[in-house]
MARPAKE-751623 format. One record per residue (C-alpha): residue in three letters; x, y, z. Coordinates in steps of 0.02 Angstrom, whole numbers, plus 50000, padded with zeros to 5 digits. Layout:
! residues N
ALAXYZ/...
//
This chain:
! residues 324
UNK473195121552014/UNK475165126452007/UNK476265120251855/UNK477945111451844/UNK478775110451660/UNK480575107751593/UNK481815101951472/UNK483655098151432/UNK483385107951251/UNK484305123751282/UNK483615128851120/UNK482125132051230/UNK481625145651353/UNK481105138551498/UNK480205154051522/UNK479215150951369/UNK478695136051455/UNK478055144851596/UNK477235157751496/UNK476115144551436/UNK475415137651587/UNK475455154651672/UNK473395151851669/UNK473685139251804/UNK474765146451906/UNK474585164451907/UNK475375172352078/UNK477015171352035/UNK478465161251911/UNK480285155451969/UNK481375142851863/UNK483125133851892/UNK484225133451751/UNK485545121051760/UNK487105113451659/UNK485905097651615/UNK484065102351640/UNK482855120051643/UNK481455119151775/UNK479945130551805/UNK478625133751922/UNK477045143251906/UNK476165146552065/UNK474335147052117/UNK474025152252294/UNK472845141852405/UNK473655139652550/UNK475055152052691/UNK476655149252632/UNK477325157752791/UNK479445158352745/UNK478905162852566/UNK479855147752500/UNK480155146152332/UNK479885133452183/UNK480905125752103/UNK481795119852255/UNK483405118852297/UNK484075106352458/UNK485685109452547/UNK486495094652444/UNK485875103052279/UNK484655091752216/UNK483145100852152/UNK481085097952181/UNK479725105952052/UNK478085100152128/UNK476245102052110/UNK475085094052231/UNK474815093952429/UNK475385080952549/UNK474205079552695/UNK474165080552889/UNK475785089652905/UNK475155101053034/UNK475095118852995/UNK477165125453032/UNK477745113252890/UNK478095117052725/UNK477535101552616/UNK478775106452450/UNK480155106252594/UNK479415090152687/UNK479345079552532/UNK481065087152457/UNK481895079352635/UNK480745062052607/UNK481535058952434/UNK483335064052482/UNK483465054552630/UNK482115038152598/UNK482165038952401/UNK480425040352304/UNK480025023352323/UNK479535027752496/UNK478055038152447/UNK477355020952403/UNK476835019152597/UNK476225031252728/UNK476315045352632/UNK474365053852600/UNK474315065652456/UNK474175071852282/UNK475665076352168/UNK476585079151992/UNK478575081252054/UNK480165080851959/UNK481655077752053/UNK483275082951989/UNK484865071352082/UNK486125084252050/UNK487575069952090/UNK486925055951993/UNK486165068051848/UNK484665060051865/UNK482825065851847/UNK481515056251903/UNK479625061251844/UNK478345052351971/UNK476225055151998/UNK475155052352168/UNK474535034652169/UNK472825039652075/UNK473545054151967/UNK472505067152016/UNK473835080851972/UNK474345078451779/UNK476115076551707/UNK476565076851499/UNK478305069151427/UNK479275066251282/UNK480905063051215/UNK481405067951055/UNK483145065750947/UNK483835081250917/UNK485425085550830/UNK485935068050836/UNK485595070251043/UNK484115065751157/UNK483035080051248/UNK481865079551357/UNK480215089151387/UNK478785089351521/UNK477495099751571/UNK475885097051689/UNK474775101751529/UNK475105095751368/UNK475335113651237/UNK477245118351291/UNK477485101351224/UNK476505104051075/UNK477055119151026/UNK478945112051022/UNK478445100050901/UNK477835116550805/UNK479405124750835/UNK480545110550773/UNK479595107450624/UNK479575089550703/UNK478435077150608/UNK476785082650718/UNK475975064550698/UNK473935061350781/UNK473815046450876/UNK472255035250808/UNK472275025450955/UNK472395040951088/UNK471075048650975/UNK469785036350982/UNK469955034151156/UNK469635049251176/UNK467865048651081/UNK467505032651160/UNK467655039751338/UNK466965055651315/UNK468815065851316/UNK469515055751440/UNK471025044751424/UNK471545031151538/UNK472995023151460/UNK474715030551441/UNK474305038551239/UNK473815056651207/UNK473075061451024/UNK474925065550971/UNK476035050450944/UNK477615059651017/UNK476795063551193/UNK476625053451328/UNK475725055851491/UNK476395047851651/UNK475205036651720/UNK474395035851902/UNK476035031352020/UNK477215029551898/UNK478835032151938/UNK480255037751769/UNK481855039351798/UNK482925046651662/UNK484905047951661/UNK485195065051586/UNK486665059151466/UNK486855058851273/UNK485865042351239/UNK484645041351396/UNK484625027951496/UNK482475026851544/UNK481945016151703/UNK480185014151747/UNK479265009451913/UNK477705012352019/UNK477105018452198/UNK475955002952199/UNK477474989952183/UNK478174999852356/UNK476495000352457/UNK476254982852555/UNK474944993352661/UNK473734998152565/UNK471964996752625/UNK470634996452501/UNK469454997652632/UNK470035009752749/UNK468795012352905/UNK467615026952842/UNK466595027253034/UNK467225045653089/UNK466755051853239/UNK465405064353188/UNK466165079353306/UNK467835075753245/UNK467475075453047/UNK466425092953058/UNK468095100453150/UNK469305094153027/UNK468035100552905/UNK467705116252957/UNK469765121553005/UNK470095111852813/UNK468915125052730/UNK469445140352825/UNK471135136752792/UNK470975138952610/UNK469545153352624/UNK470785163452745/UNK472675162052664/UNK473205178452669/UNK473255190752502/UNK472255179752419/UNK470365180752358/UNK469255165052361/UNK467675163852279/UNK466615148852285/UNK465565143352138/UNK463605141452197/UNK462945126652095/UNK461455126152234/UNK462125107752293/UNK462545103952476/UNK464465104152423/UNK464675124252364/UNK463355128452495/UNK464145121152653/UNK465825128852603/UNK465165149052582/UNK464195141452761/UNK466045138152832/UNK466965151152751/UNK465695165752776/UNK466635177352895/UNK468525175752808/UNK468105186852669/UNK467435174852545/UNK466445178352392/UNK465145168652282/UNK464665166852110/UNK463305159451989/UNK462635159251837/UNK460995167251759/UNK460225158851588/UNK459105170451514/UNK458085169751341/UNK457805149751341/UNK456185143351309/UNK456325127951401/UNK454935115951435/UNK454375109851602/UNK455355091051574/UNK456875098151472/UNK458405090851559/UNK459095107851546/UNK457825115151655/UNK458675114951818/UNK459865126951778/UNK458615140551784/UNK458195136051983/UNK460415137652021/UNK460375154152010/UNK458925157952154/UNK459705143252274/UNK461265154852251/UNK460495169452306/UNK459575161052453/UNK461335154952517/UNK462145171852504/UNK460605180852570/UNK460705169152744/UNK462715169752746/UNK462685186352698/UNK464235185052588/UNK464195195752384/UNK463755186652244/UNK464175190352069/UNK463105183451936/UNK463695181951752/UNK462105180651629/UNK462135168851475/UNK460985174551355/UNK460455160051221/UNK459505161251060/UNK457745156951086/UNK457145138351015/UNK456015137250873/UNK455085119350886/
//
């Protein structure tokens, strides 16, 4: 997962910050404390970082990237933090609108202009939290890829900690998931899929906002999806390994008994890769209880391990037993 967060309080740790999204990045923690703006970075492991480069970064010119996400088809000698850092710099964000495949949350720091500019993948599959609140008679800024660091300022500024009705019912409505901009607390916002915010770090800020999709003349809704069938297993295959084989790092796959978990312990059998499942025990489930086929995952786990011959560890959930 990885986390970026910051802010231009330097009331507040930055650290802090970090501490509470070290559950998504847990492998290691580096921040960039400047005269305008604090950055962090909490790592998660998934992939060879072979010249150990770390986050936030820092380009020969100054200017700083804290990013979460993966750009694709780099090749495997390029470092994607680096690659994108050198995109931005010398084409500006607006050319990640076009030609660029991947998934991200970034904040770019312009060291000249004192700029920072707060900017999701197309579809928003990585996350990204704001707000800006008047402090002191001065505006700060705070983000965060999950939404309590910015919580718990609220909490530590005895700020007015408001609900959202709107955000809240939306959330009911669509089962905890919101699509617009609103989160249940009135003071947060989240940045939407491709937006781009740019925000001049000065005493009043000056807030412009864009998108990816006003930059990206090319976009094909329907791409051509007719792979060859040798080539798709190969990119498959070296896609999976990569992950199951990055060096000093664990991976354990979570056996649901689908084709999805099972083809990847299939790929990923001989780099060291582990399993998992589930065990329900004490339910007295009838034979057309939707709940059912959670007692056959377990079995279609050990089935896959047994012919992969790769350890499985099984955690048991024990439940009270019905009375009809």
């Amino acid at each position: 997962m990885c986390s970026i967060e910051g802010t231009t309080d330097d009331h507040i740790s930055i650290e802090y910050y970090c501490n509470l999204n070290k559950f998504r990045g847990p492998d290691s923690t580096n921040t960039y404390i400047g005269r305008e703006i604090q950055l962090g970075h909490n790592l998660l492991k998934i992939s060879p970082n072979q010249e150990d480069i770390p986050q936030p970064f820092v380009t020969d010119k100054g200017n700083v990237l804290c990013y979460n996400g993966e750009i694709y088809g780099l090749g495997e000698s390029t470092f994607d933090t680096e690659w994108l850092a050198k995109k931005i710099e010398e084409e500006g964000i607006e050319s990640l609108g076009a030609g660029v495949n991947g998934m991200w949350a970034f904040a770019w720091y312009d060291i000249e202009k004192k700029e920072l500019t707060l900017c999701r993948d197309h579809f928003g599959q990585k996350p990204l939290y704001y707000m800006i609140e008047r402090v002191k008679d001065k505006d700060e800024l705070y983000f965060s890829s999950t939404i309590i660091p910015l919580a718990s300022t609220l909490r530590i500024q005895d700020a007015s900690i408001d609900f959202h009705d709107t955000g809240v019912d939306t959330l009911k409505r669509n089962n905890g998931f919101n699509i617009g901009d609103e989160t249940v607390y009135k003071n947060i916002k989240r940045i939407m899929p491709g937006e781009i915010i740019k925000i001049t770090l000065n005493n009043k800020f000056t807030i412009k906002k864009d998108n990816l999709w006003n930059h990206d003349n090319n976009f094909n809704l329907f791409p051509n999806y007719m792979w060859n069938v040798e080539e798709f297993e190969h990119i498959t295959k070296k896609a999976i390994k990569e992950v199951c084989s990055a060096p000093e790092i664990k991976k354990t796959v979570s056996l649901s008994g689908g084709l999805d978990s099972s083809l990847i312990a299939s790929v990923g059998r001989d780099t060291g890769l582990s399993a998992c499942s589930v065990s329900w025990e004490n339910l007295n489930i009838g034979k057309k209880d939707p709940e059912r086929h959670l007692l056959t995952q377990l079995e279609l786990a050990k089935e896959t391990c047994r012919m992969t011959k790769i350890d499985l560890s099984v955690t048991q959930i024990f439940h009270k037993q019905r009375v009809d």
